[in-house]
C-alpha positions in Angstrom: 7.0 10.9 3.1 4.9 14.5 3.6 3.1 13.3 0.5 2.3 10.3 2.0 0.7 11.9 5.2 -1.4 14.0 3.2 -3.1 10.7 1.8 -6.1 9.6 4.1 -5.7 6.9 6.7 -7.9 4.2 8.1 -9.2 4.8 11.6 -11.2 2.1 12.6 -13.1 1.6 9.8 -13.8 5.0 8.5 -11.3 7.2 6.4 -9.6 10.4 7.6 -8.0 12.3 5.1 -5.0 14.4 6.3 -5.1 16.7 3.6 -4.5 20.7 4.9 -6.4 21.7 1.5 -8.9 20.2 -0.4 -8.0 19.9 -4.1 -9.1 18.6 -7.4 -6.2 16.6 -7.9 -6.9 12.8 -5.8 -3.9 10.7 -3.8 -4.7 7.5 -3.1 -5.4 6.3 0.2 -3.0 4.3 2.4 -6.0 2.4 3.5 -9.2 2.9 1.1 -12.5 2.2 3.7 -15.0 1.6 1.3 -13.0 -1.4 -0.3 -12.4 -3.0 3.6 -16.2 -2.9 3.8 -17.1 -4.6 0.4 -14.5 -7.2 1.2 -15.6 -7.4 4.9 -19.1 -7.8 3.4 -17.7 -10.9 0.9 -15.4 -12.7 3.2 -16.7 -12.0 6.5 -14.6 -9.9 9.3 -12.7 -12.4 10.8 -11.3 -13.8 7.8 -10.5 -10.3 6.5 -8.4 -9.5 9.9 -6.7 -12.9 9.1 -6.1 -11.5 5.9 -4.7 -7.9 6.8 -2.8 -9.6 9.3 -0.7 -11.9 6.7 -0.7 -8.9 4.9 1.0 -6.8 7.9 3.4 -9.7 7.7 4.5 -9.7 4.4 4.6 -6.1 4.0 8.1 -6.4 7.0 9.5 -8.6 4.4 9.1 -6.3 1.3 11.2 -4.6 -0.9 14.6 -5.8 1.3 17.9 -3.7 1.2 20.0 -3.3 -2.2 21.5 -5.4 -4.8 18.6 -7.7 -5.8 18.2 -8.0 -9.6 15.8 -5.8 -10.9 13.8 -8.5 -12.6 13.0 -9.6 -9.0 12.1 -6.2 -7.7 9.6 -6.2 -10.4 8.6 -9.2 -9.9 7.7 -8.2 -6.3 5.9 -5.5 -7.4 3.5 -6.9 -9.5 2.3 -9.1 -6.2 1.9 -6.2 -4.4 0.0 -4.3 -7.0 -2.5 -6.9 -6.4 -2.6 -8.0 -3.1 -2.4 -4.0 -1.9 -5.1 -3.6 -4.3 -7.5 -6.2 -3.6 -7.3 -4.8 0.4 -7.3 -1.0 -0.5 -3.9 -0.1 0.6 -4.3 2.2 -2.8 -0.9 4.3 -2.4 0.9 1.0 -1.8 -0.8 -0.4 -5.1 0.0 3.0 -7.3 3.9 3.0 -6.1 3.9 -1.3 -7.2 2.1 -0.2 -10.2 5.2 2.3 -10.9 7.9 0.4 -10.0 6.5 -2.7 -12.1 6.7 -0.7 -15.2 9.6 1.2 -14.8 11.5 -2.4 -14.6 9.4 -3.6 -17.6 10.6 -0.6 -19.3 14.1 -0.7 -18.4 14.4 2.1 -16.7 15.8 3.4 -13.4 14.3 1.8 -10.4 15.6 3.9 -7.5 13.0 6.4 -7.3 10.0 4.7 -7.4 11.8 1.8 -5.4 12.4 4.3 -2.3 8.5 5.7 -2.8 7.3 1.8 -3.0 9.4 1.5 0.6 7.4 4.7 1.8 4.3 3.1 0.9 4.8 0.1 2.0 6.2 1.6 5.7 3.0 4.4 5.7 1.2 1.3 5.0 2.0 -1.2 7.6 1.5 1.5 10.4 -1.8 2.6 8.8 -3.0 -0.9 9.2 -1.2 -1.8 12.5 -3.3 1.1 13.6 -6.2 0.1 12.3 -5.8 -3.1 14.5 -5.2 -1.3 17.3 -1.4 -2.3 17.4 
């Protein structure tokens, strides 16, 4: 989770990174600014909230508890590769990204499942804070 907080957060609509020191190695974003603009700028504001708050929504219902099939955890993934990538949630997107090709691959999923769950829970609050919520 520390890694997480040291990846920048949206407040409001500008990006704070928590980073202690500056490095040249780059973490994604929970919640990447720039791309909220552009897509602010494309679908308009109120249909972007509308968006982040489905979003918010479906990010409660993610990665559930243990026992589902792997196939369907990767499954999952690949969604929120997307749909965390098309709204800038970059972390969220990279840990999908992971867990989607260590299922392809065959591999063990428990790591990158439990950093997908951080994501997704960094995530949510990032954006319920963003809302104000």
């Amino acid at each position: 989770m520390e890694d997480l907080l040291k990846r920048g957060i949206l407040h409001g609509r500008k990006a704070i990174s928590n980073s202690r020191k500056p490095g040249p190695v780059s973490t994604p974003e929970l919640v990447n600014a720039s791309t909220i603009d552009e897509l602010a700028d494309v679908i308009g504001m109120e249909r972007l909230e509308k968006l982040i708050d489905r979003f918010i929504a479906s990010l409660a219902e993610a990665f559930p508890g243990e026992g589902r099939a792997a196939a369907e955890v990767g499954r999952e993934a690949h969604t929120f590769v997307s749909m965390a990538g098309m709204l800038g949630c970059d972390a969220l997107s990279e840990a999908c990204r992971t867990l989607e090709h260590r299922v392809k691959r065959g591999e063990d999923i428990a790591a990158p499942l439990g950093e997908a769950r951080r994501a997704r829970d960094a995530t949510h609050d990032a954006l319920v804070r963003r809302r104000g919520g």
